[in-house]
C-alpha positions as CSV (number, residue, x, y, z in Angstrom):
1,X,117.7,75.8,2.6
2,X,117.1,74.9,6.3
3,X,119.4,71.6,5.9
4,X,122.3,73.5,4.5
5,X,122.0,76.0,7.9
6,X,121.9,72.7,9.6
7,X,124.6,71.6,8.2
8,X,126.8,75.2,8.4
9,X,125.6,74.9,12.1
10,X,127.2,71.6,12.9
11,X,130.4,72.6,11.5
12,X,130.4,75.6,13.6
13,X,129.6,73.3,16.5
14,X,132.6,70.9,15.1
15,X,135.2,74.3,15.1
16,X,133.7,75.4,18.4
17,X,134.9,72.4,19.9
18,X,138.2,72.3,17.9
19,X,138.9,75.4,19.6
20,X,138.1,74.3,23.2
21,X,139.9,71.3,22.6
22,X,143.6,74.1,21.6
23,X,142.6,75.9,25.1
24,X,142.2,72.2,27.1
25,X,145.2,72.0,29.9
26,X,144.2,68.5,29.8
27,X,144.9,66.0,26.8
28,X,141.4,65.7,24.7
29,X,140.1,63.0,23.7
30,X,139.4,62.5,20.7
31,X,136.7,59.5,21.1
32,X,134.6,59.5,23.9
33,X,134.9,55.9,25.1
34,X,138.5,56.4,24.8
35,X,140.4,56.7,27.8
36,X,142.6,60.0,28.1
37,X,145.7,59.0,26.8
38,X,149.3,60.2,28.1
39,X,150.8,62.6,26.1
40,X,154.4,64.1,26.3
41,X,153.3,67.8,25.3
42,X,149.8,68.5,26.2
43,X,149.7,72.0,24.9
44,X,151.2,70.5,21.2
45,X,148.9,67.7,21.2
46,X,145.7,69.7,21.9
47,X,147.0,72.4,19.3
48,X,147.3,69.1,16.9
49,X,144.0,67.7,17.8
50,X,142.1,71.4,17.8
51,X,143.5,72.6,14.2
52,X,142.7,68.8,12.8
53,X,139.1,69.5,14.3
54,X,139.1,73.1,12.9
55,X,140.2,71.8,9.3
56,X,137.4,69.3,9.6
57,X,134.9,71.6,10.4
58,X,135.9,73.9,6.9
59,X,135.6,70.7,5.1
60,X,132.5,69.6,6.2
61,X,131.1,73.1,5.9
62,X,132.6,73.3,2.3
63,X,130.6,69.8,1.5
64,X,127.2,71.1,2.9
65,X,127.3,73.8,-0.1
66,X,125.9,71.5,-2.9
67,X,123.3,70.3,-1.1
68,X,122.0,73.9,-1.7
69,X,121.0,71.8,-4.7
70,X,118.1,70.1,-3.9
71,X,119.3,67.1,-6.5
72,X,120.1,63.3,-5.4
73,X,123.4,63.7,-6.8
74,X,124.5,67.0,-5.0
75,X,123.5,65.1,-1.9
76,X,125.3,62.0,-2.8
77,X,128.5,64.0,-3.2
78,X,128.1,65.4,-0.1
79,X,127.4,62.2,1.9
80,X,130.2,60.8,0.0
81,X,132.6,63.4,1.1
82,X,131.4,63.0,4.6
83,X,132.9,59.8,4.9
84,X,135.9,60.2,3.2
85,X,136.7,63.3,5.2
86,X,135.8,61.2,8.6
87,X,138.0,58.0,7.6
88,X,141.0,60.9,6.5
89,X,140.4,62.2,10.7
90,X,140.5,58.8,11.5
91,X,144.3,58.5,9.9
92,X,145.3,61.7,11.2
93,X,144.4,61.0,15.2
94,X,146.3,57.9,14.6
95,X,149.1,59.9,13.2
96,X,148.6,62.4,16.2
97,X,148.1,60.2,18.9
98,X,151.3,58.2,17.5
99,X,153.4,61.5,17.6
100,X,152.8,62.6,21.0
101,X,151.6,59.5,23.3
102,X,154.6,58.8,25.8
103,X,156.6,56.0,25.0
């Protein structure tokens, strides 16, 4: 039981910072050695950047339930899921970044 709150609590922590990220007047980032990147709308981009961190956070939430299951598979699937979900927010900040860096 105390890994799924574990769990629950880093997606919270994941939203929390989706939500900073929609109130930034600056351009997140969405890597931290990543340098801060030009964008044409900053408010857009950091709306973009915050709902793709929010959605993420549901997901990974959603992926922490089976583990409620204390069986090898249930936490396989989760794992699993995990990087599936992480490589999908990989495509999307491309996408992102691609849509609102200045040309």
């Amino acid at each position: 039981m105390i890994k799924v709150m574990i769990w629950i609590l880093c997606a919270v922590l994941f939203g929390r910072i989706g939500l900073l990220s929609m109130r930034s007047e600056e351009p997140v980032k969405f890597l931290a050695s990543e340098k801060p990147i030009e964008v044409r709308d900053v408010k857009a981009y950091n709306c973009a950047v915050g709902k793709m961190l929010i959605g993420f956070a549901v997901i990974f939430a959603l992926l922490g339930l089976p583990m409620l299951k204390s069986e090898l598979v249930f936490i396989g699937f989760s794992v699993v899921g995990v990087i599936v979900e992480i490589i999908v927010v990989m495509i999307l900040y491309r996408r992102i970044k691609k849509k609102y860096a200045k040309k």
